[in-house]
N, CA and C of each residue as an Amber inpcrd file, in Angstrom:
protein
   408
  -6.1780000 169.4480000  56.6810000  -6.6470000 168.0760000  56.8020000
  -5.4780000 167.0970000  56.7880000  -4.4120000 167.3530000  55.8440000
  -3.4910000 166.3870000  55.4480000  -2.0330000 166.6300000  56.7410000
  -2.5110000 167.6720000  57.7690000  -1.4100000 167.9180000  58.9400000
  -2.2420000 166.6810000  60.3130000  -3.6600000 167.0570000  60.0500000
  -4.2750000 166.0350000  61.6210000  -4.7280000 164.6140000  60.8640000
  -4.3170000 163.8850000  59.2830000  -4.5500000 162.7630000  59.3070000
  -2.7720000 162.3280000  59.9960000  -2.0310000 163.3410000  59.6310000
  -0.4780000 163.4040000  59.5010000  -0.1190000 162.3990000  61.5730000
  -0.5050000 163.3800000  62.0290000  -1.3330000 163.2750000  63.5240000
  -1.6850000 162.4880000  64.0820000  -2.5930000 162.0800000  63.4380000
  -3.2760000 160.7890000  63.6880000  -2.5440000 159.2580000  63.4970000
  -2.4360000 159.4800000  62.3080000  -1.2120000 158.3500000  61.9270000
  -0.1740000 158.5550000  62.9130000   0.4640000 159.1320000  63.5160000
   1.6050000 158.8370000  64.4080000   1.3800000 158.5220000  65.8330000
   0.0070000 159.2350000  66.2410000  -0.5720000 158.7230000  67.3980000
  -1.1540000 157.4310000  67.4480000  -1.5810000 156.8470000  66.1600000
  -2.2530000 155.2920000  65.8900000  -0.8880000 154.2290000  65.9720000
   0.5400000 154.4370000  65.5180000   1.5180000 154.2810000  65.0210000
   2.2350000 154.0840000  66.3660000   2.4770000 154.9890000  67.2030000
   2.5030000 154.6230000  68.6110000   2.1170000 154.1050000  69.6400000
   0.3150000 153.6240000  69.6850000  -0.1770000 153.0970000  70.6270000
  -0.2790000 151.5030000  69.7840000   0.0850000 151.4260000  68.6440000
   0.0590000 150.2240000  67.9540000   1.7100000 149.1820000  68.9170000
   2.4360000 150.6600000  69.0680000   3.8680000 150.1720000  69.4350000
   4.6370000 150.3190000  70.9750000   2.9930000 150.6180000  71.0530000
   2.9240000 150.3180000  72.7900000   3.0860000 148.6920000  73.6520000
   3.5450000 148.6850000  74.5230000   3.4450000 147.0990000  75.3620000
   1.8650000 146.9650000  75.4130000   2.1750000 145.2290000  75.4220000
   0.4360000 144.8810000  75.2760000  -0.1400000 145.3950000  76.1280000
   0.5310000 145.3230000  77.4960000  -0.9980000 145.7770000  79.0140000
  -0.8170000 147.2870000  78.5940000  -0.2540000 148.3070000  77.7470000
  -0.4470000 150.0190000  77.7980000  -1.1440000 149.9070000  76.8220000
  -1.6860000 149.4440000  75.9970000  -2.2890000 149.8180000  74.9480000
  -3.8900000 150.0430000  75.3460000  -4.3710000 150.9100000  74.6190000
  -6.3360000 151.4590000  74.8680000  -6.8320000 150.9250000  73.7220000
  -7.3210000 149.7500000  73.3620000  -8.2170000 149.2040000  72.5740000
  -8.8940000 150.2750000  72.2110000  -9.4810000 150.5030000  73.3040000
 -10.8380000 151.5890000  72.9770000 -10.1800000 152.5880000  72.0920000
  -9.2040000 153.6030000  72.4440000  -8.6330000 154.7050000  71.4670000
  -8.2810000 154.4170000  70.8220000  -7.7090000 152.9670000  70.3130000
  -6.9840000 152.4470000  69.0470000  -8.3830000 152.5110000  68.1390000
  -9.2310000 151.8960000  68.4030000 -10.1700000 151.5680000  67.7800000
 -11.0410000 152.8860000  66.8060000 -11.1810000 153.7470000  68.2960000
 -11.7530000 155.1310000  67.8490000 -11.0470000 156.0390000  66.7180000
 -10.0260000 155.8560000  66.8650000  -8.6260000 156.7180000  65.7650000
  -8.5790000 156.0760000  64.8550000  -8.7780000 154.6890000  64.7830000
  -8.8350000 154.2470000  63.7530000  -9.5980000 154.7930000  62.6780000
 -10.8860000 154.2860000  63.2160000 -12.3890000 154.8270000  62.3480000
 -12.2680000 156.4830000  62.3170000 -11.5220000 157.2310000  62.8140000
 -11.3920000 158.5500000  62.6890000 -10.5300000 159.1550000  61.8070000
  -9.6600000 158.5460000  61.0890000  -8.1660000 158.1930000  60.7820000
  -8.9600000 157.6710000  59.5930000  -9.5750000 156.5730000  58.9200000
 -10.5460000 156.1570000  57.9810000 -11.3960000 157.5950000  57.1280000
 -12.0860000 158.0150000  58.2290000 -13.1280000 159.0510000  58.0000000
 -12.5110000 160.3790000  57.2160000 -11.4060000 160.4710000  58.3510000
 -10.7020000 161.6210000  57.2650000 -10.0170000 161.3820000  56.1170000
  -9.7390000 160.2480000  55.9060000  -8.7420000 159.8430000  54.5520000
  -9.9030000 159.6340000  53.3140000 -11.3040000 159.8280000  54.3560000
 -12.2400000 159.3380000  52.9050000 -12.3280000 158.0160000  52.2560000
 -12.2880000 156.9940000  53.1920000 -12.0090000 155.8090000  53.2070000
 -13.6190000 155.3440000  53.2820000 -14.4270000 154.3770000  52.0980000
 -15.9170000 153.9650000  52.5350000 -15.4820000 152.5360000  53.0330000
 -14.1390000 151.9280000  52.6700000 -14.3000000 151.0330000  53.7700000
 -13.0340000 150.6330000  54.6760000 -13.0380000 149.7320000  55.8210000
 -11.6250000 149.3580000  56.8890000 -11.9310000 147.8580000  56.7780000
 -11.0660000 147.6490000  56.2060000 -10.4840000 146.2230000  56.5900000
  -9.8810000 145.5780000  57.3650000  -9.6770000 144.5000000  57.9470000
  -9.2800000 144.3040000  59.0190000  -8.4850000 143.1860000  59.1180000
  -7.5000000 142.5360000  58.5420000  -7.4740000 141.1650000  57.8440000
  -6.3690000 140.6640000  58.3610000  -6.7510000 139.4510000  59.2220000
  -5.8100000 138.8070000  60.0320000  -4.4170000 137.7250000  58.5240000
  -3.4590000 137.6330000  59.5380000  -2.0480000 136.8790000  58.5950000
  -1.5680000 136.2480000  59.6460000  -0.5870000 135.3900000  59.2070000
   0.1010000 134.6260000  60.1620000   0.7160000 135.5790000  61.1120000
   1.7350000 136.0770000  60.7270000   2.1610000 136.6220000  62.1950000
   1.4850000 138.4150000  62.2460000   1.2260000 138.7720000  61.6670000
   0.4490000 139.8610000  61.9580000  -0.9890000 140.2060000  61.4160000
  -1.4010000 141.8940000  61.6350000  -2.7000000 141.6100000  61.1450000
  -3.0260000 143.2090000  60.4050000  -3.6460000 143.0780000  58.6950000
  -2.9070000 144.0370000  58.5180000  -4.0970000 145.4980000  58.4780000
  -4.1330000 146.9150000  58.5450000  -5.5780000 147.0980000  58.2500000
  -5.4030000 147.8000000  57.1520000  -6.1290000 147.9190000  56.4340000
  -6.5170000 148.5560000  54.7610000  -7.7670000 149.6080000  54.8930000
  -7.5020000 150.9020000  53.7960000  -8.6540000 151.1370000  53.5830000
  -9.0480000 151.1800000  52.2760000 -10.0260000 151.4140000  52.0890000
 -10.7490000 151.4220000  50.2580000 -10.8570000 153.0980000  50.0650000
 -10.4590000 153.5820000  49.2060000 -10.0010000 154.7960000  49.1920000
 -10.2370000 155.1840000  47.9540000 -11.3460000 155.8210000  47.0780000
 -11.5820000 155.3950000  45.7670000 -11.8250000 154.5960000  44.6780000
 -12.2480000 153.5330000  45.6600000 -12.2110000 152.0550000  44.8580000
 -10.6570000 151.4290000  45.2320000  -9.6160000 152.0180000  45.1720000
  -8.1110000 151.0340000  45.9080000  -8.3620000 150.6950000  47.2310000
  -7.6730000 149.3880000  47.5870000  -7.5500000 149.0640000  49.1010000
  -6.1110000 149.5590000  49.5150000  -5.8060000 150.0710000  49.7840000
  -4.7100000 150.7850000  50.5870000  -3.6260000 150.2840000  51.7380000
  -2.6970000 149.2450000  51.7930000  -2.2160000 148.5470000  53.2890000
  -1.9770000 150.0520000  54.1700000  -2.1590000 149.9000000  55.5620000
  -2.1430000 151.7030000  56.0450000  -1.4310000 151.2900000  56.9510000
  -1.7650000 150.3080000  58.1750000  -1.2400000 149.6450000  59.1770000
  -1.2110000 148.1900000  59.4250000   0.1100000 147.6980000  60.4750000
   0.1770000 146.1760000  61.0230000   0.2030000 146.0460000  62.2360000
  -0.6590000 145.3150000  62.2160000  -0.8210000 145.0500000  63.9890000
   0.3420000 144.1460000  64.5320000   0.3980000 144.4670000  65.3830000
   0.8790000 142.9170000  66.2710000  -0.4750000 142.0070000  66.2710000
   0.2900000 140.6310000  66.0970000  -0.8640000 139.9520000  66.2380000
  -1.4530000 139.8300000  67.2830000  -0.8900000 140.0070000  68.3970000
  -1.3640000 139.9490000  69.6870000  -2.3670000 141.0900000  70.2620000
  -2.6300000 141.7840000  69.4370000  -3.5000000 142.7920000  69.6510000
  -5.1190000 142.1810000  68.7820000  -5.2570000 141.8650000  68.3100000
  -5.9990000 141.0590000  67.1640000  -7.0040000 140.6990000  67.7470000
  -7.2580000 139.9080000  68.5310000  -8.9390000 139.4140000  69.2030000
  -9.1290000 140.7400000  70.2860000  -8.3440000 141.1970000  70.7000000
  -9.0390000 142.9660000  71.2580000  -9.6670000 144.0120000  70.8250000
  -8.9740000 143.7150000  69.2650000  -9.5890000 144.9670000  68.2880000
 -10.8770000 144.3350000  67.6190000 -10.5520000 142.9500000  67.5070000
 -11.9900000 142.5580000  66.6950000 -13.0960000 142.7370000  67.9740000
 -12.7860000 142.3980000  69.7170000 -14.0160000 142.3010000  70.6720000
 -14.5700000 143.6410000  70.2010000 -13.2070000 144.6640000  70.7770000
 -14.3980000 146.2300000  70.7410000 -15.1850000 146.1700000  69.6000000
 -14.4250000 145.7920000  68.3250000 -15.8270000 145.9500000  67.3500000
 -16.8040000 145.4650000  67.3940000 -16.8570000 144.0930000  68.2730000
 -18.1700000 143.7960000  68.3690000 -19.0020000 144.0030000  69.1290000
 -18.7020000 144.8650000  70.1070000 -18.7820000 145.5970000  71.5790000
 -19.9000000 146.3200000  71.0450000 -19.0300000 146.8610000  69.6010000
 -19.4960000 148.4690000  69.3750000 -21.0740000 148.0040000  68.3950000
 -20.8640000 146.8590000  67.7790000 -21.5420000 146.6560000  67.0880000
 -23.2670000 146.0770000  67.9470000 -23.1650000 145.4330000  68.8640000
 -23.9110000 144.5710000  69.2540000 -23.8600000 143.1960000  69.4720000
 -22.6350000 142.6520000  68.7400000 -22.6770000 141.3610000  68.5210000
 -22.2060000 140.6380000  69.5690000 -22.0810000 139.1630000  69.2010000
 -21.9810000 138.1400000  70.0530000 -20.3990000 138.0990000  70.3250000
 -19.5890000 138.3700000  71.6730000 -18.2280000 138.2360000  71.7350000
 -17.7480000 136.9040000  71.9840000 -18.4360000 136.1710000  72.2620000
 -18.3440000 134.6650000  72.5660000 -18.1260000 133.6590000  71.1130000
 -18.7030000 134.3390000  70.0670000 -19.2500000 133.6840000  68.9420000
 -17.9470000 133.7910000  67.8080000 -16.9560000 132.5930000  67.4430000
 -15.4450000 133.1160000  66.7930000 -15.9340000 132.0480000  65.3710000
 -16.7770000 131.1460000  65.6880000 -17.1570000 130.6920000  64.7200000
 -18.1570000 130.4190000  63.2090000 -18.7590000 131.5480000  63.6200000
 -19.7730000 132.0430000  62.4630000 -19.6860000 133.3460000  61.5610000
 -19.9870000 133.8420000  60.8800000 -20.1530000 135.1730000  60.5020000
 -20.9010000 136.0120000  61.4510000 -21.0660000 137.6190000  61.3820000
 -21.5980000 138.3630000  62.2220000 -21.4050000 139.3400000  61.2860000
 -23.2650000 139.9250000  61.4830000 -23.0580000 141.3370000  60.7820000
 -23.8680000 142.0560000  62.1050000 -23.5690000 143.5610000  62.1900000
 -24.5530000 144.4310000  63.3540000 -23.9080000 145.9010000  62.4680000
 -23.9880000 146.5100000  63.4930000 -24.1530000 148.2280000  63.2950000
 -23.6270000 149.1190000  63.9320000 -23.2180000 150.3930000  63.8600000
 -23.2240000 151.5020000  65.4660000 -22.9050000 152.6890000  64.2490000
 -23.2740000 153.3430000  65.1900000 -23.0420000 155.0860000  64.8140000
 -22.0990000 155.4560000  65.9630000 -21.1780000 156.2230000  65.2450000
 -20.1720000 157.4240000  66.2200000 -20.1920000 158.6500000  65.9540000
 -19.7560000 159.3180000  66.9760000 -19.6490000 160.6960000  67.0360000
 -18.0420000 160.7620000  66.6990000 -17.7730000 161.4980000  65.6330000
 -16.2620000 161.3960000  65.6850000 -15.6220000 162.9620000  66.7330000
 -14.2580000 163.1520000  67.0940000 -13.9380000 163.9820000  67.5510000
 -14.0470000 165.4740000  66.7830000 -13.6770000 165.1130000  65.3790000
 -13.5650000 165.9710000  64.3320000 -15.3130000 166.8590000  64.0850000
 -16.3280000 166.3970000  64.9370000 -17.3810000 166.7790000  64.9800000
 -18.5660000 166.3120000  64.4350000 -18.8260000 165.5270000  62.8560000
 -19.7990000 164.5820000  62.5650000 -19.8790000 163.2630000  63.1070000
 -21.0970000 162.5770000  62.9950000 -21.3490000 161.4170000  63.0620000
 -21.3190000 160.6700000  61.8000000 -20.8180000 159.1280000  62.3010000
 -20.1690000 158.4910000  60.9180000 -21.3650000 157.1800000  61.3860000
 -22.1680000 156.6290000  60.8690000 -22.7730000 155.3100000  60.7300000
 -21.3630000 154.0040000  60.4970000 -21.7920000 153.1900000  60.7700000
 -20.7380000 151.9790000  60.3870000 -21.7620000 150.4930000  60.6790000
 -21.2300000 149.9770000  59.1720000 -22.0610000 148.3930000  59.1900000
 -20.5570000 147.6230000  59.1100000 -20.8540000 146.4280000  59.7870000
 -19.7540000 145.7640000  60.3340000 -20.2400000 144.7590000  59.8330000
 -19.2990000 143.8240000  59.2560000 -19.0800000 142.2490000  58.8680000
 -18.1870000 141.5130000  59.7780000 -18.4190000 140.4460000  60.2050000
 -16.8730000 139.7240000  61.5160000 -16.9800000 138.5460000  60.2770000
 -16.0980000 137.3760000  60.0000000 -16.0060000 136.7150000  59.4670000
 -15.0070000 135.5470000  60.0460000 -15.0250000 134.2850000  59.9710000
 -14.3630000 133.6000000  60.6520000 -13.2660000 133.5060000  59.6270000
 -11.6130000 133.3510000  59.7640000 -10.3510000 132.7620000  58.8190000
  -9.6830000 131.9100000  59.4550000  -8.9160000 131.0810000  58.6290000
  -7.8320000 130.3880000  59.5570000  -7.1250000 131.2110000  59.8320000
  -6.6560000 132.4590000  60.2280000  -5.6300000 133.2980000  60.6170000
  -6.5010000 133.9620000  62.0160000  -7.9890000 133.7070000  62.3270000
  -8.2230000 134.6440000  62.8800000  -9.7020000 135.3270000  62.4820000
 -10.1290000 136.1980000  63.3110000 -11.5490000 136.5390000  62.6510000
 -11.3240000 137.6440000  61.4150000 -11.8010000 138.2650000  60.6370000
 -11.6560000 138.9950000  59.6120000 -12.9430000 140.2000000  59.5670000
 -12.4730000 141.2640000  59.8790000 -13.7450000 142.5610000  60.0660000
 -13.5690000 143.2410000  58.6980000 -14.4560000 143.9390000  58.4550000
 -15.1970000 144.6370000  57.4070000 -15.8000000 145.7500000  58.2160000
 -15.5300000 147.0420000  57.6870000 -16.7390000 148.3300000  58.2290000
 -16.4890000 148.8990000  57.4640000 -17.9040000 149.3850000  56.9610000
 -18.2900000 150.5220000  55.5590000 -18.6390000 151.5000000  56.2720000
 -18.3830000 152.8860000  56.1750000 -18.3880000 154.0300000  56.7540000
 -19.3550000 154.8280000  55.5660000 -20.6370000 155.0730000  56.4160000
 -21.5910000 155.6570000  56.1460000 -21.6470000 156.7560000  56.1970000
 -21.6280000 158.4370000  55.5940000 -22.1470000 159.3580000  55.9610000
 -21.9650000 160.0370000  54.7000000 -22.3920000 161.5950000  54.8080000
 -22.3560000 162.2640000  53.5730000 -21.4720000 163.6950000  53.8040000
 -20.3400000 163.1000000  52.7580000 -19.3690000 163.8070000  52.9930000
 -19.1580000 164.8790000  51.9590000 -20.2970000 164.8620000  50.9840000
 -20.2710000 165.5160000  50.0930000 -20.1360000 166.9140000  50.2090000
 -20.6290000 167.3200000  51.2440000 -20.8830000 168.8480000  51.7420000
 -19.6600000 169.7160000  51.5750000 -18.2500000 169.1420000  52.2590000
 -16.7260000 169.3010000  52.9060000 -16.1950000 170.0300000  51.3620000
């Protein structure tokens, strides 16, 4: 487990440090929450700063700093989430809560409830990762 989060992190780590037009939202996004799932993370934070943006997970009750975005990546990663969620992509000024389930690569499905939140830095996401991992 601790060789493909190993993995993951360097493949997230690289497309983070990709030029803006090479980068895949979409796979950033997916590795992310996959990258979460395996660390045993119930939640991802998402929390915009002045010049960057940083993501956290909750990992036993600790929030964890894991990665920094460029800021310029920042309203791409929050759209797909709201893509994924249902929500309004137009909408930067209110709160937003919605939903989605994934299939991860690793083979289960993970539920996820999503919070968007408006900041002066930027919007601010929340996803609690739902499933029962107790089994593993």
């Amino acid at each position: 487990m601790a060789d493909i989060n190993q993995t993951q992190k360097a493949s997230i780590e690289k497309e983070i440090a990709a030029k803006t037009g090479e980068v895949s939202i979409i796979n950033l996004v997916d590795s992310l929450i996959e990258y979460a799932y395996n660390s045993r993370a119930s939640d991802i934070h998402i929390d915009p700063e002045t010049d960057k943006v940083r993501f956290r997970l909750r990992v036993d009750g600790v929030l964890h700093d894991v990665f920094a975005f460029p800021k310029r990546i920042q309203q791409e990663v929050i759209t797909r989430i709201k893509v994924l969620s249902g929500l309004r992509t137009d909408e930067h000024q209110a709160a937003q809560d919605g939903r989605f389930r994934m299939l991860l690569d690793t083979g289960p499905s993970v539920d996820v409830r999503v919070s968007i939140v408006p900041t002066y830095h930027g919007e601010n996401a929340v996803m609690r990762l739902l499933s029962d991992q107790a089994e593993e």
